[in-house]
C-alpha positions as CSV (number, residue, x, y, z in Angstrom):
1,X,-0.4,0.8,23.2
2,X,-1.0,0.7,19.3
3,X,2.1,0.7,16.4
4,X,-0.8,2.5,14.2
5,X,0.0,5.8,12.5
6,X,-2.5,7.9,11.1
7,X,-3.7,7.1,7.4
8,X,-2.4,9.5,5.0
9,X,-5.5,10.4,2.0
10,X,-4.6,11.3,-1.2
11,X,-7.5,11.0,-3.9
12,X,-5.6,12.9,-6.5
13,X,-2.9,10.1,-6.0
14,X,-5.4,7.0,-5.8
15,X,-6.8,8.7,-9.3
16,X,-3.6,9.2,-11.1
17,X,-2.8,5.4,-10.1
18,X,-6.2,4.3,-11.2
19,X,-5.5,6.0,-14.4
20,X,-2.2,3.4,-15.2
21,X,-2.1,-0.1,-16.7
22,X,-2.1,-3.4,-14.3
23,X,1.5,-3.2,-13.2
24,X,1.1,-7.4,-13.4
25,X,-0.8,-7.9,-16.4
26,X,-0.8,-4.4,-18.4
27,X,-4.5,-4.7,-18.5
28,X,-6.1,-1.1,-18.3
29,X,-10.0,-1.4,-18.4
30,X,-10.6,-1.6,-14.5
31,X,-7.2,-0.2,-12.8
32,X,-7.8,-0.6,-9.0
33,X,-5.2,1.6,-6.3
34,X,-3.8,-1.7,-5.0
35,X,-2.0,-0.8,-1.4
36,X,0.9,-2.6,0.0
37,X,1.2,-3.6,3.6
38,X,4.4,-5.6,3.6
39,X,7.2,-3.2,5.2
40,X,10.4,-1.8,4.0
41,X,12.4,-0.2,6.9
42,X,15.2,1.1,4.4
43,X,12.5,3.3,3.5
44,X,10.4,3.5,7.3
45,X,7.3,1.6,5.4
46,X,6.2,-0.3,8.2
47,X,4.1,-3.3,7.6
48,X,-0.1,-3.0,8.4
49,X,-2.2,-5.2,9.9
50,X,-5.4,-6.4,10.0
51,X,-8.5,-3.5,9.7
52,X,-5.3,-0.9,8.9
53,X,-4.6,0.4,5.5
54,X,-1.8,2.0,4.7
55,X,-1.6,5.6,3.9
56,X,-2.6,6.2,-0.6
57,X,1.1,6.9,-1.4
58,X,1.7,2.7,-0.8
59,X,-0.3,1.8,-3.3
60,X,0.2,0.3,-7.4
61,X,-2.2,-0.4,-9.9
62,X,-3.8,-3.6,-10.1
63,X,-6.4,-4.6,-12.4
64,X,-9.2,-6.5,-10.8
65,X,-8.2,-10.0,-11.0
66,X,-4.3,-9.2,-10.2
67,X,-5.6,-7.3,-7.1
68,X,-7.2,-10.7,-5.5
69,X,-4.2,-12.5,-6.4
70,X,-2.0,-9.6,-4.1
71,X,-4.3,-10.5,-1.3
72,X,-4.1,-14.6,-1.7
73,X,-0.9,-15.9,0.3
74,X,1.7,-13.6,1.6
75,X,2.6,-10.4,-0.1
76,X,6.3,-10.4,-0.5
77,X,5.7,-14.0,-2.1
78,X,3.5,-12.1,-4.7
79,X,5.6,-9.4,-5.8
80,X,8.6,-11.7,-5.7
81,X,7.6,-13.8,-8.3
82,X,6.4,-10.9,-10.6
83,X,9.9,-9.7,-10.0
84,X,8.6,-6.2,-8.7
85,X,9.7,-4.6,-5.5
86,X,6.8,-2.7,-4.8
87,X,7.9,-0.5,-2.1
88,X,10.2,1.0,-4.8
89,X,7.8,1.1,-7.6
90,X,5.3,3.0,-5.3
């Protein structure tokens, strides 16, 4: 039995996300659609796992550089210390 849920697409969303500054650094020259897999059950946003993505709507923009940093470590530890709470910025 799998927890997975379907992927939800949403190119116009990825675009308009890709279109902000780095929420980290402000840098806006290469805005990637950065998505979050850490979980929020106040919200239902399960956490994803390995060779899931979440669906488009979990996802901030990140330039480049501050995108590799998301992925280094744990997650929460990463948002934590920019003082974001991504699940509510999304």
């Amino acid at each position: 039995m799998t927890n997975r849920h379907p992927r939800v697409r949403l190119a116009a969303h990825l675009d308009f996300v890709r279109s902000l500054p780095c929420i980290m650094c402000r840098d806006n020259t290469a805005t990637e659609a950065a998505h979050i897999r850490m979980g929020d059950p106040s919200v239902g946003k399960r956490s994803t796992g390995m060779g899931e993505k979440p669906s488009d709507i979990w996802t901030l923009p990140l330039c480049g550089e501050c995108h590799r940093h998301q992925h280094k470590g744990r997650e929460e530890a990463f948002w934590r210390s920019l003082g974001i709470d991504p699940i509510k910025a999304a």
